[in-house]
C-alpha positions, 0 to 999 in steps of 0.5 A: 509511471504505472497506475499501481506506482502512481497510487503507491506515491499517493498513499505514502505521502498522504502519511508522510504529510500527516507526520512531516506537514511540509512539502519536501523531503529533507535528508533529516525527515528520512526516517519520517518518510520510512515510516510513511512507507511502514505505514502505507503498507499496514494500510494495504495489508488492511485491505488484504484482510477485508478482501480476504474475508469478503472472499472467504477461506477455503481453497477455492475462494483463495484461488478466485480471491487471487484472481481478482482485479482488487487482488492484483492492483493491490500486490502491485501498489505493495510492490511500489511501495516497497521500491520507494 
């Protein structure tokens, strides 16, 4: 399991739990653990944002935003997320 895989899990079962506060996933909480996942990509989204504005908007901080470690892990965590 990758470190991006790995922090993905983390971030949709700390949602999972705040709306289903039982250890397992039942056929019928589904739609709970759906929703965890909709929700921990609102979470990463937020951090997007505020990556965004502490790079700035014009063509050159996008590319250097891009560039950054934070960037990457965080393209990496949203992808996991969306494999779950």
């Amino acid at each position: 399991m990758t470190q991006a895989e790995k922090k993905a899990k983390e971030l949709v079962y700390r949602f999972y739990h705040r709306f289903y506060p039982y250890n397992s996933i039942q056929p019928e909480t589904v739609h709970i653990f759906e929703k965890a996942k909709e929700c921990a990509l609102i979470c990463v989204d937020e951090k997007f944002k505020s990556i965004n504005d502490a790079f700035g908007h014009t063509e050159m901080s996008i590319k250097l935003m891009k560039l950054s470690e934070a960037y990457k892990e965080l393209t990496e965590v949203k992808k996991a997320i969306k494999k779950l």
